[in-house]
DSSP file (Angstrom, degrees, kcal/mol; ACC not computed):
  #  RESIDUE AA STRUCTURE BP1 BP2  ACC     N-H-->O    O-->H-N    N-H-->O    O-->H-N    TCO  KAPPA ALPHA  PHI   PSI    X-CA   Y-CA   Z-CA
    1    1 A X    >>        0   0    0      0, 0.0     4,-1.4     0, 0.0     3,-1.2   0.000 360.0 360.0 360.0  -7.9    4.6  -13.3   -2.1
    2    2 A X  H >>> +     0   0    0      1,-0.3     4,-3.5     2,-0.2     5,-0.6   0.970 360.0  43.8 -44.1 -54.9    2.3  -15.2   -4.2
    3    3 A X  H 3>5S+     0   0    0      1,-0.2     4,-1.5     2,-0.2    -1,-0.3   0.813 110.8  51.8 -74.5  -8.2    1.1  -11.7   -6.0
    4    4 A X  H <>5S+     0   0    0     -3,-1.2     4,-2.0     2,-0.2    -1,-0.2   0.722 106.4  55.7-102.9 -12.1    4.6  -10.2   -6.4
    5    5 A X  H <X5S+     0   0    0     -4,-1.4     4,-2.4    -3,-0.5    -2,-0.2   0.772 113.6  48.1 -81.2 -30.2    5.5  -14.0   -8.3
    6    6 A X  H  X5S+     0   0    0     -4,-3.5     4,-0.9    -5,-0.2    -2,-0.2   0.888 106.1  52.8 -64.9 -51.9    2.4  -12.8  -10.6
    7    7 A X  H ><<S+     0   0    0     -4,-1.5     3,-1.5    -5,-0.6    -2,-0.2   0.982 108.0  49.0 -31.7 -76.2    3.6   -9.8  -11.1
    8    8 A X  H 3< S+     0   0    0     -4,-2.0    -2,-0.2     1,-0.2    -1,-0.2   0.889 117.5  33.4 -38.5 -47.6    6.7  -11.0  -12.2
    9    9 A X  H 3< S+     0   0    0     -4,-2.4    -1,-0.2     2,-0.0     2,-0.2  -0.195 109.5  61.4-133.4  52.9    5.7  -13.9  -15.0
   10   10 A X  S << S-     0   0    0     -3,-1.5    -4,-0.0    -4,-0.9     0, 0.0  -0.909  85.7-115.2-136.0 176.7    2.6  -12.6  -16.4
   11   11 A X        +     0   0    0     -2,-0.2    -4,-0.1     2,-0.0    -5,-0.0   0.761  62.3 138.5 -54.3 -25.4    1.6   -9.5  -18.3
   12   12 A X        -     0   0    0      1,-0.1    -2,-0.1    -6,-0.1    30,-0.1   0.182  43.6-153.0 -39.6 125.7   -0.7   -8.0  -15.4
   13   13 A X        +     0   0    0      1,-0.1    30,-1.4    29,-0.1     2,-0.4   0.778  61.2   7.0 -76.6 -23.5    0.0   -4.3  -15.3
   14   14 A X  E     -a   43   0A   0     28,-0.1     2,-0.4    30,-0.1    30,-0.2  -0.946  52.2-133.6-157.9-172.9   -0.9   -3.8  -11.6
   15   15 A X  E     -a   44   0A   0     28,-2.2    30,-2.6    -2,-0.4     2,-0.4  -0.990   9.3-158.2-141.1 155.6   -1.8   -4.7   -8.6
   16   16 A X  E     +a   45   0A   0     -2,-0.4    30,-0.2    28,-0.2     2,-0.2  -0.943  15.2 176.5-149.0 126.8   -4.6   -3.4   -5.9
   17   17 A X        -     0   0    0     28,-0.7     2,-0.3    -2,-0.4    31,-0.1  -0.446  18.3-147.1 -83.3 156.2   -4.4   -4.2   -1.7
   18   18 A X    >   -     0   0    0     -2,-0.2     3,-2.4    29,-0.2    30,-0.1  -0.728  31.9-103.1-113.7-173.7   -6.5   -3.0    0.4
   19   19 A X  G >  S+     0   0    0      1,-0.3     3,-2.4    -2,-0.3    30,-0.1   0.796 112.2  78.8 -61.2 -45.0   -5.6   -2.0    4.1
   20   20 A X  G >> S+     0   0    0      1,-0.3     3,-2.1     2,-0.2     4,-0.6   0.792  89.2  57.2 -44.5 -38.4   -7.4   -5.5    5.2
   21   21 A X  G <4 S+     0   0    0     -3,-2.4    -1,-0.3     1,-0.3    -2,-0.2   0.441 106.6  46.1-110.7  30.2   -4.1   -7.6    4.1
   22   22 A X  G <4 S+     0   0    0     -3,-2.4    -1,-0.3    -4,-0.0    -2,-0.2   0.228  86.6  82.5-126.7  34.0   -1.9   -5.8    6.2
   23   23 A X  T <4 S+     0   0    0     -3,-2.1    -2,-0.1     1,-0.1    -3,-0.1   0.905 100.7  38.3 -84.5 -47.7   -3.6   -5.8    9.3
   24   24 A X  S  < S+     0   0    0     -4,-0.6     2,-0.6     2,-0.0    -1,-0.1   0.102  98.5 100.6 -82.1  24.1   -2.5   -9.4   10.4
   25   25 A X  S    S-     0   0    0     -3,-0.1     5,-0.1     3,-0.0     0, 0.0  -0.888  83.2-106.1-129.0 134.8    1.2   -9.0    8.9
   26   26 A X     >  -     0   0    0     -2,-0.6     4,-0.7     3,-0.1     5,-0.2   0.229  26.7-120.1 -20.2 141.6    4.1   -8.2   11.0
   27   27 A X  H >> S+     0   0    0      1,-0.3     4,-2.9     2,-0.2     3,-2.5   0.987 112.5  59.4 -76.3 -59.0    5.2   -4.5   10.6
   28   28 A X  H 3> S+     0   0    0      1,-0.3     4,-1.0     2,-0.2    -1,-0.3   0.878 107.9  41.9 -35.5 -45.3    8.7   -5.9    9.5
   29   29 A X  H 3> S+     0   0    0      2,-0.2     4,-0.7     1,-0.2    -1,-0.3   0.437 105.7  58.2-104.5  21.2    7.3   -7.8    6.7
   30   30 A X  H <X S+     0   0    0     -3,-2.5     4,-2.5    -4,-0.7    -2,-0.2   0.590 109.0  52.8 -85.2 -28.2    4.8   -5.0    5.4
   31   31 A X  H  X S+     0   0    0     -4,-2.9     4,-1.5    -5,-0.2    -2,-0.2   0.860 113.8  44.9 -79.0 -18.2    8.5   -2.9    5.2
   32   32 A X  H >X S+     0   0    0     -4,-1.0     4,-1.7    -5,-0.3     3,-0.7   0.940 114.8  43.5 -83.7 -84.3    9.8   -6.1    3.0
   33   33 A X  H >X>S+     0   0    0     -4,-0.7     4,-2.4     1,-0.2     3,-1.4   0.813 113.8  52.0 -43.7 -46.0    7.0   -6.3    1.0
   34   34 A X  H 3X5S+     0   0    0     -4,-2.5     4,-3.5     1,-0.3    -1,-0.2   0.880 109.0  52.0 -23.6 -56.2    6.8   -2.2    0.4
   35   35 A X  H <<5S+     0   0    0     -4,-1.5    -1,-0.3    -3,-0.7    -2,-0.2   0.767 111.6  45.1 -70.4 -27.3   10.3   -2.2   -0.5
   36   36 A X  H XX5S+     0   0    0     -4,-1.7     3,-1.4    -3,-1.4     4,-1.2   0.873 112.3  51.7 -74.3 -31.0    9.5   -5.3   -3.4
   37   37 A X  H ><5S+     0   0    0     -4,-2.4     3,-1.1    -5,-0.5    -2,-0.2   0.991 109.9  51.5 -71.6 -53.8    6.3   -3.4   -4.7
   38   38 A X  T 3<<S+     0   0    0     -4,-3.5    -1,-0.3    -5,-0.6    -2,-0.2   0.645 108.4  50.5 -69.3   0.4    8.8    0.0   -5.0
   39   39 A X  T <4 S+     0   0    0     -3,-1.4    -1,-0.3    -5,-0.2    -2,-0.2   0.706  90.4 111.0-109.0 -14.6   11.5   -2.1   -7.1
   40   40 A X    <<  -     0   0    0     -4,-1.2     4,-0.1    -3,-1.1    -3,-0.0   0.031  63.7-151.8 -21.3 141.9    8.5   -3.2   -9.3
   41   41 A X  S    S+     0   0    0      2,-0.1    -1,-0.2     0, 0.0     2,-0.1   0.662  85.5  68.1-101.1 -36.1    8.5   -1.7  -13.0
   42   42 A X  S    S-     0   0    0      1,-0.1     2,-0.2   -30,-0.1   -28,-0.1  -0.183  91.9-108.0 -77.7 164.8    4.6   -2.1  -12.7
   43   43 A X  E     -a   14   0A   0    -30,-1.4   -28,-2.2    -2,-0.1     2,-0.3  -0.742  24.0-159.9-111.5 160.5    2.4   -0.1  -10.4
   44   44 A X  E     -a   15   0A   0    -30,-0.2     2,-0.3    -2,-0.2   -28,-0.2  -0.996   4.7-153.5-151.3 148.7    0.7   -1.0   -7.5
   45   45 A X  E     -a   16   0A   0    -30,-2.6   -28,-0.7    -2,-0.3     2,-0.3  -0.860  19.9-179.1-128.1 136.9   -2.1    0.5   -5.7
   46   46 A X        -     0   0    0     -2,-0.3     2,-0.5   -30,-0.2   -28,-0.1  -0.961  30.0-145.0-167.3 137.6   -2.6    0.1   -2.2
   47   47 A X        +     0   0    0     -2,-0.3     2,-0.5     2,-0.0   -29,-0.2  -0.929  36.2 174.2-137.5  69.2   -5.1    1.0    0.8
   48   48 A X        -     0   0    0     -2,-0.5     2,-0.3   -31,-0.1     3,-0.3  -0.869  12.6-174.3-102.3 131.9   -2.8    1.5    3.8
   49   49 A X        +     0   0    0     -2,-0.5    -2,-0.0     1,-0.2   -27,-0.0  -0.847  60.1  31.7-114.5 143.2   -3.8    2.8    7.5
   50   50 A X    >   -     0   0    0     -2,-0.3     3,-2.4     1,-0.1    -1,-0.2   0.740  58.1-179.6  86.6  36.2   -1.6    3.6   10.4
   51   51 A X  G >   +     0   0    0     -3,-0.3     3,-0.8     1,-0.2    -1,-0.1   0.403  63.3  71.2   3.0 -46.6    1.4    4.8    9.0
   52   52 A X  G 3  S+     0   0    0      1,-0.3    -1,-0.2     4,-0.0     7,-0.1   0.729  88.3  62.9 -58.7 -38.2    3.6    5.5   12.1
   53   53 A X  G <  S+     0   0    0     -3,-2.4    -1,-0.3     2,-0.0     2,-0.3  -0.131  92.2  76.0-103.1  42.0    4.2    2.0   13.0
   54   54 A X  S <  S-     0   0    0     -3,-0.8   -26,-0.1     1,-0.1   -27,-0.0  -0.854  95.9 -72.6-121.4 179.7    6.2    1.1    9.7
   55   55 A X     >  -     0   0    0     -2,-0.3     4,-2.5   -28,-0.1     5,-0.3  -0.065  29.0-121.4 -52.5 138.6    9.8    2.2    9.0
   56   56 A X  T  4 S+     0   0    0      1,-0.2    -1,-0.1     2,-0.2    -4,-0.0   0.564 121.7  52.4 -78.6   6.8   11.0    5.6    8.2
   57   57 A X  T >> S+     0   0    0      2,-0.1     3,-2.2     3,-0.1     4,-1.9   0.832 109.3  46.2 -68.6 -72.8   12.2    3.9    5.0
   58   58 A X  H 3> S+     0   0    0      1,-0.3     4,-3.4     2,-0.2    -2,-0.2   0.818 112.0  59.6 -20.9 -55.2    8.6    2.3    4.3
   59   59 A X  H 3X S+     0   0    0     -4,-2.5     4,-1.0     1,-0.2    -1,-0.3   0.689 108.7  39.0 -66.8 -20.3    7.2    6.0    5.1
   60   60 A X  H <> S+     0   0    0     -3,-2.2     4,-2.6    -5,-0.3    -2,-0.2   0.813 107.2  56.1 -79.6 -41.4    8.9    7.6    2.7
   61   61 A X  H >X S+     0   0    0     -4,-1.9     4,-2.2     2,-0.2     3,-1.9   0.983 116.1  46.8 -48.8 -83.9    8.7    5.0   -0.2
   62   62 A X  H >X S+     0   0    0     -4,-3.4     4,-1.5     1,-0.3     3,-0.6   0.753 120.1  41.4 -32.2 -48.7    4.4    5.4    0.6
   63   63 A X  H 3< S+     0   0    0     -4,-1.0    -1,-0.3     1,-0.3    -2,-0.2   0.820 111.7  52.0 -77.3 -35.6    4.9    9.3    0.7
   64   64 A X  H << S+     0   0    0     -4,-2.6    -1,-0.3    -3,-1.9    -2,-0.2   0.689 120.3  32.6 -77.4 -11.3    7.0    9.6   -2.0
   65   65 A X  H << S+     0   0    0     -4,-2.2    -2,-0.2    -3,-0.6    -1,-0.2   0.800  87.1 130.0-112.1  -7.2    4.9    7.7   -4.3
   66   66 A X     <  -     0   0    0     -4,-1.5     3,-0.1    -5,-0.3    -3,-0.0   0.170  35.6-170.1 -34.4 136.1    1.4    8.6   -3.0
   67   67 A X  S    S-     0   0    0      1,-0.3     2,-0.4     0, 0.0    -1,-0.2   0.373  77.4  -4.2-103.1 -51.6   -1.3    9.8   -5.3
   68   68 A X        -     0   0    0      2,-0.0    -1,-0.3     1,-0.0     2,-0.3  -0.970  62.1-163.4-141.0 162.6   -3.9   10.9   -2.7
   69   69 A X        -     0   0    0     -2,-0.4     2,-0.1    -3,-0.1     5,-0.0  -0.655  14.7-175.2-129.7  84.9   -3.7   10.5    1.0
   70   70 A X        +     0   0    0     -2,-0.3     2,-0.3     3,-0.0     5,-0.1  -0.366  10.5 169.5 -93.5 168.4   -7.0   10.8    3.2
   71   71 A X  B >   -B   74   0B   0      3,-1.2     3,-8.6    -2,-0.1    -2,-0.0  -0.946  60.7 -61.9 176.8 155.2   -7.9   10.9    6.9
   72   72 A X  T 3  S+     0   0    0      1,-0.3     3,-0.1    -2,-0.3    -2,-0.0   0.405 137.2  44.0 -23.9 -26.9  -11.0   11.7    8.9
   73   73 A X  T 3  S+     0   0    0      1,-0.2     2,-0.6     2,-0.0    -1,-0.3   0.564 109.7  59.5 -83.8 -19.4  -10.9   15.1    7.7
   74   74 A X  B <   +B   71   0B   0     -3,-8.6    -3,-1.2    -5,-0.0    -1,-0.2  -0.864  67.7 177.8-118.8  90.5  -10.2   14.2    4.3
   75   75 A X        -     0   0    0     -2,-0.6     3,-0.1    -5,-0.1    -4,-0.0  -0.231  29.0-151.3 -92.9 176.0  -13.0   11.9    2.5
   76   76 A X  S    S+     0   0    0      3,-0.1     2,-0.3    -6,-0.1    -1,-0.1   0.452  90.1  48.8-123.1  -5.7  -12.7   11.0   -0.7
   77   77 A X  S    S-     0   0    0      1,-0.1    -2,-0.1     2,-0.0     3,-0.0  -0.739  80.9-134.8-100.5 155.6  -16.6   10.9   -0.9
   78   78 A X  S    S+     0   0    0     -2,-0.3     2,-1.2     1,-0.1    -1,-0.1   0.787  89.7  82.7 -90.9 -26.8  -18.6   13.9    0.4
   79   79 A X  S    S-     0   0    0      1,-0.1     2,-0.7    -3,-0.1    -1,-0.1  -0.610  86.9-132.5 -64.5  89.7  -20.9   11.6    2.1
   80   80 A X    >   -     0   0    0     -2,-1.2     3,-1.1     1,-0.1    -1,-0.1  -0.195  21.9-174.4 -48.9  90.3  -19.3   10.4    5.5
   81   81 A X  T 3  S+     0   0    0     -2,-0.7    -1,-0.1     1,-0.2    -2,-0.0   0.283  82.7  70.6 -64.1  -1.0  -20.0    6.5    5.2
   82   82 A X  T 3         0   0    0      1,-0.2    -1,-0.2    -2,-0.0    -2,-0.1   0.534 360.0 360.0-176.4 -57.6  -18.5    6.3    9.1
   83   83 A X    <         0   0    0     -3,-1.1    -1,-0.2     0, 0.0    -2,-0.1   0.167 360.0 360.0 -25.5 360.0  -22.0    8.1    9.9
């Protein structure tokens, strides 16, 4: 909760995850923290995988706020790094 207490009492305008720090946190408390990032006034940018196994609240917040969404079919490079 450390970054959402930054958030709060400095100016930083956002904040960047990748997928890596929410592979070892309980599915319950990736729906916590989702739901504090979405009451945020600041934006926050995030690198999430496996979708299914969070909440159908959780899923919706991500979907509804999504700027791009990719998957095996959908790079965001044209060069498959995976290759």
């Amino acid at each position: 909760m450390l970054d959402i207490c930054i958030f709060d009492l400095t100016p930083l305008p956002i904040l960047i995850h990748d997928s890596v720090l929410f592979k070892n946190v309980e599915n319950s408390v990736v729906d916590n923290i989702i739901e504090l990032y979405d009451e945020q006034r600041k934006q926050t940018f995030i690198s999430i995988d496996e979708l299914n196994k969070y909440s159908s609240t959780t899923q919706e917040i991500l979907f509804t706020h999504s700027v791009i969404q990719l998957s095996k079919d959908k790079l965001l490079f044209d060069k498959d790094w995976r290759a």
